[in-house]
Structure formats: structure tokens, C-alpha cells
N, C-alpha and C positions, 0 to 999 in steps of 0.2 A: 503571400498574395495580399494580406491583408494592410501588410505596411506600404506596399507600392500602392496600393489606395487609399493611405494614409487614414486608413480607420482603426480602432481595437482591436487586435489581435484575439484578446479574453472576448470580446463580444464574438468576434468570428464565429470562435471556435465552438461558444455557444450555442449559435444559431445552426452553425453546420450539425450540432447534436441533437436538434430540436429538429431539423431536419428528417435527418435520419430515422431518429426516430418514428413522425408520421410516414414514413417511407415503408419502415418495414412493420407498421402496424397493417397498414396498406399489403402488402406483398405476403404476410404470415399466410392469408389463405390460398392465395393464388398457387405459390409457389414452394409449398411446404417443404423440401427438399433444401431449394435453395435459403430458404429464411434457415433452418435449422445450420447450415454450412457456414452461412454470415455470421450465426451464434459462435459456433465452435472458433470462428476465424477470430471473433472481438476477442475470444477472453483468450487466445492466444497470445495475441498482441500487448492486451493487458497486463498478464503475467510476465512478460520480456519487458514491457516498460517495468513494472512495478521492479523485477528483478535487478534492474540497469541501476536502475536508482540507488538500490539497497548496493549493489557491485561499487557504485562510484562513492558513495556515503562510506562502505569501509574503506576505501585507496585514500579519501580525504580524512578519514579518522587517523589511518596507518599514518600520513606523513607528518598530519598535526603533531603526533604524539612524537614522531623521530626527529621534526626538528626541535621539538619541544626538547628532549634530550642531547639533542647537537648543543645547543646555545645553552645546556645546564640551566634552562627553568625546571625544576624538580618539585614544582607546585602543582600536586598529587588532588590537590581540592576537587576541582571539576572531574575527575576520574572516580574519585569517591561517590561524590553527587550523584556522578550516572547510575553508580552502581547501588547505592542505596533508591533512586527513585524504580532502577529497574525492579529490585527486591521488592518495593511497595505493590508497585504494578500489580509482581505475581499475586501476592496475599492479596490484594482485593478482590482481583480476576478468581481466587480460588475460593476464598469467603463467599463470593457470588454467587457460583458453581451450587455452593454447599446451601445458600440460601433458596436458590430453585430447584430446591429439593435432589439436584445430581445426587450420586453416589460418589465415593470417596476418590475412583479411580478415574470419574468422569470429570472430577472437580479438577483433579491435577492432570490433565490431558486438555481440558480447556483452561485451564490458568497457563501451559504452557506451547498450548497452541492457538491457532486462530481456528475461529467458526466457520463449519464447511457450508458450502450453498448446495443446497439440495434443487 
């Protein structure tokens, strides 16, 4: 819609968030039931985009690597890279852990996972 009116798309989509949002700060009391339903429906949505993403990122990793192998580049570099910065990732994420005070099994359960929303 945005581009038939020849405006920013990124602004749009902004505005329609900003939107929303006074909408259902508006509506939280009115209609507790439904604001609560709207909750559960965003982060639904959320999790299916966010999941699409990560789905389509490994099919475009998969084929990089196989043609990568069709055409005999066997320049292992940037596979390593991943693999050493993923490595760092974890040891800081668990260093972390350990510096706020977690416990040991708490530290490697959040270095290898993401933080829940309570």
C-alpha cells in the first residue's frame, strides 16, 4: 500500500506499529479478554516470522555450501570463521551467566539458549 502511494514502506510500517500500539493501550482495559487474545496472536506470528527466517537462512546456507562444492572452491575460511565466532558467542554468553552470579547449570543453559520472557 505503501509503495502505490509512493511513500516508505519502513516508515509505514512504523507508523502502523505506533499505531497499534496506542490502540491497544486504549483497549487493555476495555476489553481484557480480547487485548489478552491480540497478545497471544502477535507473538504467534512473531515466532512463524522469526522461524521463516531462520528455515530460509539454513536453504540459503545449504545451497551456498553445495555449490560451493559443485564448482570445487574448497575455501573452508569462512566456515571456520562461523565456527570460531559461534564458539566465542557461547563462552561469553556463559562467562556472563557466571558473572551474574548464575549457577554453573544455569550459565550453560543460557549460553546455549535464548532468555525466556516472563
Amino acid at each position: 500500500m505503501a509503495e502505490e502511494l509512493e511513500v516508505s514502506g519502513i516508515i509505514a510500517v512504523v507508523c502502523a506499529g505506533l499505531m497499534q500500539n496506542s490502540e491497544s493501550v486504549r483497549s487493555r482495559f476495555i476489553t481484557p479478554r480480547q487485548f489478552y487474545n491480540g497478545l497471544v496472536l502477535l507473538k504467534l506470528i512473531r515466532e512463524l516470522l522469526n522461524n521463516t527466517v531462520f528455515v530460509i537462512l539454513g536453504v540459503l546456507v545449504v545451497r551456498i555450501i553445495r555449490d560451493d562444492l559443485i564448482i570445487g572452491n574448497t575455501n573452508s575460511q569462512w566456515i571456520v570463521i562461523g565456527i570460531l565466532l559461534y564458539l566465542t558467542n557461547l563462552l561469553v554468553r556463559y562467562f556472563y551467566g557466571l558473572l551474574s552470579k548464575m549457577g554453573n547449570k544455569e550459565s550453560i543453559i543460557f549460553a546455549l539458549g535464548e532468555s525466556m520472557e516472563q
